[in-house]
TORKOL-4160 file (C-alpha; in steps of 0.2 Angstrom, whole numbers, padded with zeros to 4 digits, m for minus):
246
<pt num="1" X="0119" Y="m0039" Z="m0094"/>
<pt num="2" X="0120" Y="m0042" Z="m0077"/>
<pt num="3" X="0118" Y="m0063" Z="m0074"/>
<pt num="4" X="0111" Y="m0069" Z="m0058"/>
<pt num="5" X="0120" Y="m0087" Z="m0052"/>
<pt num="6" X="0126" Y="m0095" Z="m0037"/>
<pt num="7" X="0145" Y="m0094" Z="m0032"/>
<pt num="8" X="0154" Y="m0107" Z="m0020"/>
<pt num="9" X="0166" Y="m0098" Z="m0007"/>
<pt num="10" X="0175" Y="m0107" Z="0006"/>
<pt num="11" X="0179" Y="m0102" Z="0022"/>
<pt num="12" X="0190" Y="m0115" Z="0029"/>
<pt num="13" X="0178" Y="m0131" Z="0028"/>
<pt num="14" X="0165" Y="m0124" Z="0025"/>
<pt num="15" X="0155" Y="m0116" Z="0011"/>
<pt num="16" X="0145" Y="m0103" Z="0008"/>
<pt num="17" X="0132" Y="m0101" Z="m0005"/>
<pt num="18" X="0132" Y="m0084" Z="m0013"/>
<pt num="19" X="0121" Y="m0078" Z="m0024"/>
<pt num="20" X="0124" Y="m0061" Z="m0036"/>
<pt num="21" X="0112" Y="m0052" Z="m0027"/>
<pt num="22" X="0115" Y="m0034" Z="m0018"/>
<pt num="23" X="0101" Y="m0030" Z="m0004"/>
<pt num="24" X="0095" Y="m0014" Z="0002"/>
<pt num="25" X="0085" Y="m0015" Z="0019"/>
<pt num="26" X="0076" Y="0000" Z="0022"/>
<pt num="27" X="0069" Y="0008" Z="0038"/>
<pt num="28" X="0050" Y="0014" Z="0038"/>
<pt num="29" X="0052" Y="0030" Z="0051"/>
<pt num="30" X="0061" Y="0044" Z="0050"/>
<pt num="31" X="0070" Y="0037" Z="0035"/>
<pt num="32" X="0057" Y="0034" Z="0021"/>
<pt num="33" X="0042" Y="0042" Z="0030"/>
<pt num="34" X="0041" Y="0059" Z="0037"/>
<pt num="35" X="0034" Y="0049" Z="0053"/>
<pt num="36" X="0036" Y="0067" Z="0065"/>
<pt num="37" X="0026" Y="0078" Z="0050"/>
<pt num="38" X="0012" Y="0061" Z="0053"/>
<pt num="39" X="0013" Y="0063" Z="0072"/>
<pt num="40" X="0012" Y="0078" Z="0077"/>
<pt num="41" X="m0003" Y="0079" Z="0068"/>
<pt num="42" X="m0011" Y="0065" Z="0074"/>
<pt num="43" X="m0006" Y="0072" Z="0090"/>
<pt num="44" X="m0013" Y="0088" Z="0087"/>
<pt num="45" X="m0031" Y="0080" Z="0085"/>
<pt num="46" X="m0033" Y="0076" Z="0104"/>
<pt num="47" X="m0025" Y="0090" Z="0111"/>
<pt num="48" X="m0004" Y="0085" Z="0112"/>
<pt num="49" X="0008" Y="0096" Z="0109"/>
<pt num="50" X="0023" Y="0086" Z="0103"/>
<pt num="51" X="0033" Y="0101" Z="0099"/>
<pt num="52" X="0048" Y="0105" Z="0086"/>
<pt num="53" X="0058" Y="0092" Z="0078"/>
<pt num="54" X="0074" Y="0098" Z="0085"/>
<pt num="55" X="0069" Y="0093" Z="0102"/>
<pt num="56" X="0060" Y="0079" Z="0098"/>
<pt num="57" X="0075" Y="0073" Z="0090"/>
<pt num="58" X="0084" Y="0075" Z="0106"/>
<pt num="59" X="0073" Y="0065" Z="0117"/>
<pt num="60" X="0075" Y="0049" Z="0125"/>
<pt num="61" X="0061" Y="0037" Z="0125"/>
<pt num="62" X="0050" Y="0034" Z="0133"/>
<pt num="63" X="0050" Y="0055" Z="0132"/>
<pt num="64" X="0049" Y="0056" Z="0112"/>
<pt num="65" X="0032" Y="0050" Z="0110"/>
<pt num="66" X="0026" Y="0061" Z="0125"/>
<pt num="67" X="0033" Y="0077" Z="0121"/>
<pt num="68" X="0046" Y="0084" Z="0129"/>
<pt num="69" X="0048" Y="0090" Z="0148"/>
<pt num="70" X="0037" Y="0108" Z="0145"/>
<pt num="71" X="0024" Y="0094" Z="0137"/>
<pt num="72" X="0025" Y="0081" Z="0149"/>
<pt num="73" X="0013" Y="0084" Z="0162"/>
<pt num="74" X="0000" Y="0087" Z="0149"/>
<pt num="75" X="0003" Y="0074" Z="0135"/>
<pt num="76" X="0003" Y="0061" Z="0148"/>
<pt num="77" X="m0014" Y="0066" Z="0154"/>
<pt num="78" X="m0021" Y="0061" Z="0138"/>
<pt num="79" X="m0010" Y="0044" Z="0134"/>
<pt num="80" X="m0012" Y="0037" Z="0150"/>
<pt num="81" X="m0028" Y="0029" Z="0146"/>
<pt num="82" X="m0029" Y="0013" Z="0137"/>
<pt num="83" X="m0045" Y="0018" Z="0127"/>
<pt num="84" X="m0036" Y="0037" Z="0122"/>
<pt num="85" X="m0020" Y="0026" Z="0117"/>
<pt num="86" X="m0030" Y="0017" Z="0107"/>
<pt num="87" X="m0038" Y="0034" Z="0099"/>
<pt num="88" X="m0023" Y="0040" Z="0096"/>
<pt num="89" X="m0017" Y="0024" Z="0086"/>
<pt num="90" X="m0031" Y="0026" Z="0077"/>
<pt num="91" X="m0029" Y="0046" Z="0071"/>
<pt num="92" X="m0012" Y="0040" Z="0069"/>
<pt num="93" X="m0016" Y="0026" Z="0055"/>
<pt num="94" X="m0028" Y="0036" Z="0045"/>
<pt num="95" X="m0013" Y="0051" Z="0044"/>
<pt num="96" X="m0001" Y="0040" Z="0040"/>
<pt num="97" X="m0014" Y="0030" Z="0026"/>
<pt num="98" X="m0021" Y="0046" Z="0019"/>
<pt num="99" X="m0009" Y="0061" Z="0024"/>
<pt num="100" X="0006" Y="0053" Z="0026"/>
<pt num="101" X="0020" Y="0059" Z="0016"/>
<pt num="102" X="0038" Y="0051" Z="0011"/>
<pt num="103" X="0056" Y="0062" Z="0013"/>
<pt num="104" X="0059" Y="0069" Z="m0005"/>
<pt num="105" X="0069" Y="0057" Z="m0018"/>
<pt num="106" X="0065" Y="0041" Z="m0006"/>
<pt num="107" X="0049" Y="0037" Z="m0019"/>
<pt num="108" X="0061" Y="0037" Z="m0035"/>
<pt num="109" X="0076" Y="0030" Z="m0025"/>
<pt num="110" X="0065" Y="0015" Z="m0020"/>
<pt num="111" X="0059" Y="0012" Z="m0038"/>
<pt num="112" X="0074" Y="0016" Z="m0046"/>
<pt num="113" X="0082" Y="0001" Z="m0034"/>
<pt num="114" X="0066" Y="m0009" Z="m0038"/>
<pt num="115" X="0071" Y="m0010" Z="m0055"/>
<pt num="116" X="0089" Y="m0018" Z="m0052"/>
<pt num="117" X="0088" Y="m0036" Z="m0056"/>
<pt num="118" X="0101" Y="m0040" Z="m0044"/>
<pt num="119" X="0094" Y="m0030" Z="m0029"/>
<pt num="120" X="0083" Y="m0036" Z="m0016"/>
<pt num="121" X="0076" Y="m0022" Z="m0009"/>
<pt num="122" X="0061" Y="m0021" Z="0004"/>
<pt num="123" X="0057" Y="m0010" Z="0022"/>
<pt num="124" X="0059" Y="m0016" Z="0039"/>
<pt num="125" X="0046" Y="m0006" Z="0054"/>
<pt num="126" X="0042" Y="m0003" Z="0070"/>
<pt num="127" X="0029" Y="0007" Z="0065"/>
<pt num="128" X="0016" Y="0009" Z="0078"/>
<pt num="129" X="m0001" Y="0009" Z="0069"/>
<pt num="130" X="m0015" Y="m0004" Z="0067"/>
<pt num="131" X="m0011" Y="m0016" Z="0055"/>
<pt num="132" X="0006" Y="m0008" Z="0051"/>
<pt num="133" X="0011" Y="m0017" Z="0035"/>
<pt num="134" X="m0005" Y="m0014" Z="0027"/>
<pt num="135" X="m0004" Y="0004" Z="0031"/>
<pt num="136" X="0014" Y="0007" Z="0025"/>
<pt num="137" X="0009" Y="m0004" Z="0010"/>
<pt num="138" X="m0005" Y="0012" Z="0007"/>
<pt num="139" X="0006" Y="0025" Z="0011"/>
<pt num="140" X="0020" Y="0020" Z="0000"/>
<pt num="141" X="0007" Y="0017" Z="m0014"/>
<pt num="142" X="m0002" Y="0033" Z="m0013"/>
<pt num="143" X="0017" Y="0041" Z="m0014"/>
<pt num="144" X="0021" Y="0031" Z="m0029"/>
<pt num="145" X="0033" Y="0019" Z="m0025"/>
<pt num="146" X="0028" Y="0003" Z="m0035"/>
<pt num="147" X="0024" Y="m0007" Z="m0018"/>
<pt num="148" X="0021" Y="m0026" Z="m0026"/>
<pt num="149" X="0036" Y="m0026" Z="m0034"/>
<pt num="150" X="0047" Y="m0024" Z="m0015"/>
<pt num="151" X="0054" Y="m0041" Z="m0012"/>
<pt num="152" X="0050" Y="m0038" Z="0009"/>
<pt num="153" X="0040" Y="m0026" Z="0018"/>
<pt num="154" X="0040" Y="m0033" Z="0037"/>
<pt num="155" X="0033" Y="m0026" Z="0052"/>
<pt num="156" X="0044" Y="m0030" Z="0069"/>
<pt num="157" X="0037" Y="m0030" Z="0087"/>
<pt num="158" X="0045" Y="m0015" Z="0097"/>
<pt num="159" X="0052" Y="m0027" Z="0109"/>
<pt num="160" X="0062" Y="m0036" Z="0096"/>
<pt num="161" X="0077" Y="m0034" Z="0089"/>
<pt num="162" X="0083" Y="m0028" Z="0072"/>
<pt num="163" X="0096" Y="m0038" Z="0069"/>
<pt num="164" X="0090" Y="m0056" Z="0068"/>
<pt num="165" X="0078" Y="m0050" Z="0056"/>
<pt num="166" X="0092" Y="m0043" Z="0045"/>
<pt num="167" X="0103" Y="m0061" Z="0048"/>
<pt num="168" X="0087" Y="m0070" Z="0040"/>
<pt num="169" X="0083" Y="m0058" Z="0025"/>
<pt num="170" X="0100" Y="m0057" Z="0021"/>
<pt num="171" X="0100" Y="m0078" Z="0021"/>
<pt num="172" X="0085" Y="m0078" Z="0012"/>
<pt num="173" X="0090" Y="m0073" Z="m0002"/>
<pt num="174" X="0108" Y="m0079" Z="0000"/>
<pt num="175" X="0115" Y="m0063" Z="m0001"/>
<pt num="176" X="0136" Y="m0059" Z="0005"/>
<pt num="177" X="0135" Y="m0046" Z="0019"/>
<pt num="178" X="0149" Y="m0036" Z="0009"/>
<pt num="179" X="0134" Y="m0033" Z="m0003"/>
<pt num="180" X="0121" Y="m0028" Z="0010"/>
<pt num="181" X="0119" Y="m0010" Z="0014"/>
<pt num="182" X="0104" Y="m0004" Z="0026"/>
<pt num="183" X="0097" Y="0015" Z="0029"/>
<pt num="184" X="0090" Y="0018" Z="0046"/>
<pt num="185" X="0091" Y="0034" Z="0059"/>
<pt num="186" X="0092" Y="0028" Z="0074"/>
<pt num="187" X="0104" Y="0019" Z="0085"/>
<pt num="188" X="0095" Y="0003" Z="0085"/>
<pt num="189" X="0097" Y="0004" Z="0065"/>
<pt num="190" X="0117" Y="0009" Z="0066"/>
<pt num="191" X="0119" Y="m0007" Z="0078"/>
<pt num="192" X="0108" Y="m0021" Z="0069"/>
<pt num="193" X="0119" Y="m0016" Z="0055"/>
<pt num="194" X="0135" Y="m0016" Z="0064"/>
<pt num="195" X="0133" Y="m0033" Z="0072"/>
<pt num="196" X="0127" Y="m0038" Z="0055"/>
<pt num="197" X="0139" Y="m0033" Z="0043"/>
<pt num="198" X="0129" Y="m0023" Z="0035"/>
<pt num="199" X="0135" Y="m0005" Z="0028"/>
<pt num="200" X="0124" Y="0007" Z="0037"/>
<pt num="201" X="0119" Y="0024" Z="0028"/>
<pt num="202" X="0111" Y="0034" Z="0041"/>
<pt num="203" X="0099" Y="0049" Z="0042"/>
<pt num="204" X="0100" Y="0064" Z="0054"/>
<pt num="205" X="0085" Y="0073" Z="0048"/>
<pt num="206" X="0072" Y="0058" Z="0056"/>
<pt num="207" X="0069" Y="0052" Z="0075"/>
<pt num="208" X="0088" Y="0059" Z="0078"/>
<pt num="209" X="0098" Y="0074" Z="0076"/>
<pt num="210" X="0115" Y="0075" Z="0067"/>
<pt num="211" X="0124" Y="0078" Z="0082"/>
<pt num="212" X="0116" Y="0064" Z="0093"/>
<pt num="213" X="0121" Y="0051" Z="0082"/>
<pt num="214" X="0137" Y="0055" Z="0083"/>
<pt num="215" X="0140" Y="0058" Z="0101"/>
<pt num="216" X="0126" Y="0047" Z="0106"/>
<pt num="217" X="0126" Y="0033" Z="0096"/>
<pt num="218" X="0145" Y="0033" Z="0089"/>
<pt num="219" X="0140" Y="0033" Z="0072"/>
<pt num="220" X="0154" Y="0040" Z="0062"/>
<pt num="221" X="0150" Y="0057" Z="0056"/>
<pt num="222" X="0154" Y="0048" Z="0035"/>
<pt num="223" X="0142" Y="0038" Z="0036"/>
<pt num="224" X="0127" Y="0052" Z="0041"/>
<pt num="225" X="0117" Y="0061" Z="0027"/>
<pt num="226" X="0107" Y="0077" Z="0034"/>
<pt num="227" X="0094" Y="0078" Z="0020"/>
<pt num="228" X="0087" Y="0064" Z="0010"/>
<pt num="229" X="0094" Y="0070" Z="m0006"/>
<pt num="230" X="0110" Y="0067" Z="0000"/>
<pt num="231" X="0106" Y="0049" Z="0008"/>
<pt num="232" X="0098" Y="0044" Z="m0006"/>
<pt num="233" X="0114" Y="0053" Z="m0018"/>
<pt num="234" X="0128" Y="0041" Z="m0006"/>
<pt num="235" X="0116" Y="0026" Z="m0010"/>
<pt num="236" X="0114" Y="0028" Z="m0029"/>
<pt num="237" X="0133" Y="0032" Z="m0030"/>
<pt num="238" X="0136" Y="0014" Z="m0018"/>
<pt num="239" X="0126" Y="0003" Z="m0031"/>
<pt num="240" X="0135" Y="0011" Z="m0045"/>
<pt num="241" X="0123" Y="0020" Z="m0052"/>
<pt num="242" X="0122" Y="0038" Z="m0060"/>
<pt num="243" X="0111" Y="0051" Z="m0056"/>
<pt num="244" X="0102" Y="0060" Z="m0039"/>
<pt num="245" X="0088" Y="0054" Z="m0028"/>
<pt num="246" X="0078" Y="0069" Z="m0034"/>
């Protein structure tokens, strides 16, 4: 039986507070969610032709949310005004609530992890919906993943950094960075972990291709899953634990 407690460690003079816990930070978008399923569809509704996943993959924002340059002229047409924008957002929330869908394995990885007494395990977003903890919350519910039992689900403005938040989760709970692992697909993710100490597991099947996180955003190709059954596979086999993410 695994027995939660508090550990001293010195580093020089001074001490840090450790407790047993492992944490797992999870990334909403691309990683969890099949966010490009949810918005090309919303997309779809008002006329915007967001295209296939491979290019979308290989744009740059702001390009990705647009569409591509064949879609550009047209798509932009329809975000440009404040009241569409808002239209769209809200098409967008009511996919994601009611049609939304997660990568296969992520609901029984996320309860599975749940269920470790010594993990904290929660999601970090940058989801771009109305009230966008309260729609994950619904989404990951409707999916099945036992949504009152995650320590953390937190919502982060676009214009802030994910890094500091992983600093103060992983403080929160007193947890070693050695024993803090994060999944994420996009640079941003690769580099809060990085500066963070945090062991990154990385997808190439979300907001960005295999071969763009690699060359791109210099992730280091053993750390990259292609599918989700093989992310979730390196994360059960990290923890310890037997079994797939199916």
């Amino acid at each position: 039986m695994w027995l939660n407690y508090t550990q001293t460690i010195y580093c020089g003079e001074k001490p840090l507070m450790y407790s047993g816990d492992r944490l797992v930070i999870l990334d909403a978008d691309g990683t969890t969610i099949d966010a490009f399923t949810a918005i090309r569809s919303a997309f779809a509704v008002h006329g915007m032709n967001l295209g296939d996943l491979e290019r979308f993959q290989r744009r740059r924002n702001p390009f990705k949310y647009l569409g591509g340059f064949r879609d550009f002229s047209g798509n932009l047409r329809n975000h440009i005004s404040r009241t569409r924008r808002n239209k769209i957002i809200d098409t967008l929330t009511e996919v994601y609530r009611f049609e939304g869908t997660l990568y296969p394995g992520i609901a029984n990885l996320m309860n599975r992890l749940i269920t470790l007494a010594d993990c904290r395990v929660g999601v970090l977003t940058r989801n771009i919906t109305w009230e966008p903890e309260e729609t994950l919350k619904q989404l990951y519910a409707r999916q099945g993943v036992e949504v009152a039992a995650l320590d953390f689900l937190t919502h982060i403005p676009l214009k802030q950094q994910k890094a500091p938040y992983f600093r103060s989760i992983r403080d929160q709970y007193l947890v070693n960075p050695a024993r803090s692992y994060s999944c994420g697909d996009e640079q941003i993710d690769f580099l809060a972990a990085q500066s963070t100490g945090t062991h990154p597991f990385m997808a190439a099947y979300g907001f960005e291709g295999y071969w763009r996180l690699i060359y791109k955003s210099k992730v280091p190709k053993e750390l990259i899953s292609q599918d989700s059954q093989e992310l979730c596979a390196r994360m059960l086999n990290a923890l310890g634990l037997n079994g797939e993410g199916g």
